[in-house]
C-alpha positions, 0 to 999 in steps of 0.5 A, spaced: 500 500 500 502 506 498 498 512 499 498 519 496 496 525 501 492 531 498 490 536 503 484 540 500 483 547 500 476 549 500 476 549 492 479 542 492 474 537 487 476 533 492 471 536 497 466 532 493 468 525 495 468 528 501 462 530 502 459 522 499 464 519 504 461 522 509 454 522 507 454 515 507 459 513 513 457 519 518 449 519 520 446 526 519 445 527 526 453 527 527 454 531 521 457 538 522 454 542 516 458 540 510 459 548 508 462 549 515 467 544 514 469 546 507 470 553 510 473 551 517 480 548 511 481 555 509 485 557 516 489 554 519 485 551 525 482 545 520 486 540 515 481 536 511 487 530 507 484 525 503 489 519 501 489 515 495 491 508 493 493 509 486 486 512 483 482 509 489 480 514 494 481 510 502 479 515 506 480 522 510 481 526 516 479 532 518 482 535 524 481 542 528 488 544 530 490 548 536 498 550 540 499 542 543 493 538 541 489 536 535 481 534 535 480 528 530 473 530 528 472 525 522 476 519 520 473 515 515 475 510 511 471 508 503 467 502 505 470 499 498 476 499 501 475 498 509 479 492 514 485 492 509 489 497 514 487 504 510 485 506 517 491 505 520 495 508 515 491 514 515 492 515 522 499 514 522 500 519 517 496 524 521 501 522 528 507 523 523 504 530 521 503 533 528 508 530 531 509 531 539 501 534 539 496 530 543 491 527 538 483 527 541 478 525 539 470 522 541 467 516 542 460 513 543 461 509 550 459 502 548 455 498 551 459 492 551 467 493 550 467 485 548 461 485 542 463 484 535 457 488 532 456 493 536 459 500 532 462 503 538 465 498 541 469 496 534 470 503 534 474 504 540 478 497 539 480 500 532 483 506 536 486 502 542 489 498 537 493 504 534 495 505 541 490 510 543 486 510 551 481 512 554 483 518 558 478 517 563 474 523 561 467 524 557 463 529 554 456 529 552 452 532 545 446 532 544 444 528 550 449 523 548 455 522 552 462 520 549 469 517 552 475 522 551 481 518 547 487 519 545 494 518 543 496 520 550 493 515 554 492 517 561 498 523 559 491 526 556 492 534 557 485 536 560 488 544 558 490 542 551 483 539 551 478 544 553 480 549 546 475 544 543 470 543 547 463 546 544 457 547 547 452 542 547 446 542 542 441 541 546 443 544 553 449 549 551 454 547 556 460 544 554 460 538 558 467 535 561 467 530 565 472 525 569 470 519 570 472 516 577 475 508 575 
């Protein structure tokens, strides 16, 4: 596998892959507004790479980027594609590209970490199994209350983390919590 990185400027064709990928990965209800993405790419607080294998779009991410750390927002790998290492490889090349920043990102707490078919819990061994954690903290949206993980593990930098808290949808509040184990 090689891949091909192209980090997309508001313009970038790309964007129209993107779009399809997240519309058929991403349910509505966890999409942020296609235009505030496409806009957020022309500062320099937002990356948005696509990465190809010859001709074959594998996947995405889009990031938020501050001073120590990076909020991995959307990582989405093509379904065409998908269980072939494409997800790790992107992951590897963001690790590369930020190098000494502590990675971030939300996930769905799962019901039952050790169920084949439960989304969440697929989700979260993926991550561990590229040495991401649990930090111990979560943060609810929308009513839905999600674990912290990141590349830090329990090294996790709360202060670096806060920069990307927003509001929740339905309540307002930013919701940082830490979880007593």
């Amino acid at each position: 596998m090689e891949l091909k990185s192209v980090k997309l400027k508001p313009w970038s064709k790309e964007f129209r892959h993107v779009k399809r990928l997240l519309k058929s990965q991403i349910p509505p209800d966890e999409r942020l507004p296609f235009v505030e993405l496409r806009l957020g790419t022309c500062r320099k607080k937002a990356d948005c790479t696509c990465f190809y294998d010859q001709d074959t779009l594998a996947g995405f991410y889009y990031v938020l980027i501050k001073e120590k750390a990076v909020f991995l927002l959307y990582l989405v790998v093509n379904p065409a594609v998908q269980s072939r290492g494409y997800g790790t490889a992107i992951l590897r090349e963001l690790e590369k590209k930020y190098p000494g920043k502590q990675i971030d990102l939300h996930i769905e707490i799962p019901k039952d970490l050790c169920s084949l078919e439960e989304q969440a819990a697929k989700r979260y061994r993926f991550y561990e199994r590229a040495g991401f954690r649990y930090t111990g903290w979560t943060t609810e949206d929308g009513g839905v209350k999600y674990w912290i993980v990141s590349n830090c593990g329990t090294g996790f930098d709360t202060q670096a983390h806060s920069a990307f808290l927003i509001k929740d949808r339905k309540t307002g509040k930013a919701i940082f919590n830490h979880e007593q184990a």
